[in-house]
N, C-alpha and C positions, 0 to 999 in steps of 0.2 A: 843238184842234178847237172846244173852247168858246169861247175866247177869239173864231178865227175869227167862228162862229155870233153871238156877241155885239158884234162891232163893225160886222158885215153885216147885222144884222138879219135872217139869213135862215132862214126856218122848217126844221128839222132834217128834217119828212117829204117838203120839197121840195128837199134837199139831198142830192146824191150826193160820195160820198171814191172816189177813185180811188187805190190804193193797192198796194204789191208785196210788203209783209213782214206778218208779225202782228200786230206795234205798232198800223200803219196800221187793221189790220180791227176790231181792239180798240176804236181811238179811233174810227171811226166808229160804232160798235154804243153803245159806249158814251153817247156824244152824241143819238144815235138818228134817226141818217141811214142812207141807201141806199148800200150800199156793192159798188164793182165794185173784185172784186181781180184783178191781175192777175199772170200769174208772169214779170216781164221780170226780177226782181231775181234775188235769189239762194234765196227762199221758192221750195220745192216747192209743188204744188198742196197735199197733205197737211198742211205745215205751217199752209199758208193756212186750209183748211177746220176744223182745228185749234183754232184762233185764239180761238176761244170766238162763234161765231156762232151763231145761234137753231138752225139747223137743219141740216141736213147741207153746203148748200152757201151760200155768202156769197148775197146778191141774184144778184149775177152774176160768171163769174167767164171772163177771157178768158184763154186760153193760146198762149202764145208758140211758135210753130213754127219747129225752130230747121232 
């Protein structure tokens, strides 16, 4: 995600990760972007919220209605 970030020049608080595992939520918090998780993978919402996010729930988090 840094990498990303640094070759787009793009500012992290205008930057959204769209992501389905913990990794994904992690490396965007980390970097310090807006993060939509979502559960299409194999991450439970719980895993997801988990993940080491500020607050209870990621920025946004959409669910897969199966």
């Amino acid at each position: 995600m840094k990498l990303a970030l640094a070759r787009s020049s793009a500012v992290p608080l205008e930057t959204v990760l769209i992501g389905d595992t913990p990794a994904d939520v992690a490396a965007g918090l980390a970097t310090g972007v807006r993060v939509i998780a979502v559960t299409t993978g194999h991450s439970s919402t719980d895993e997801l919220r988990a993940a080491g996010v500020r607050s209870t729930n990621p920025d946004f988090l959409a669910s897969c209605a199966n």
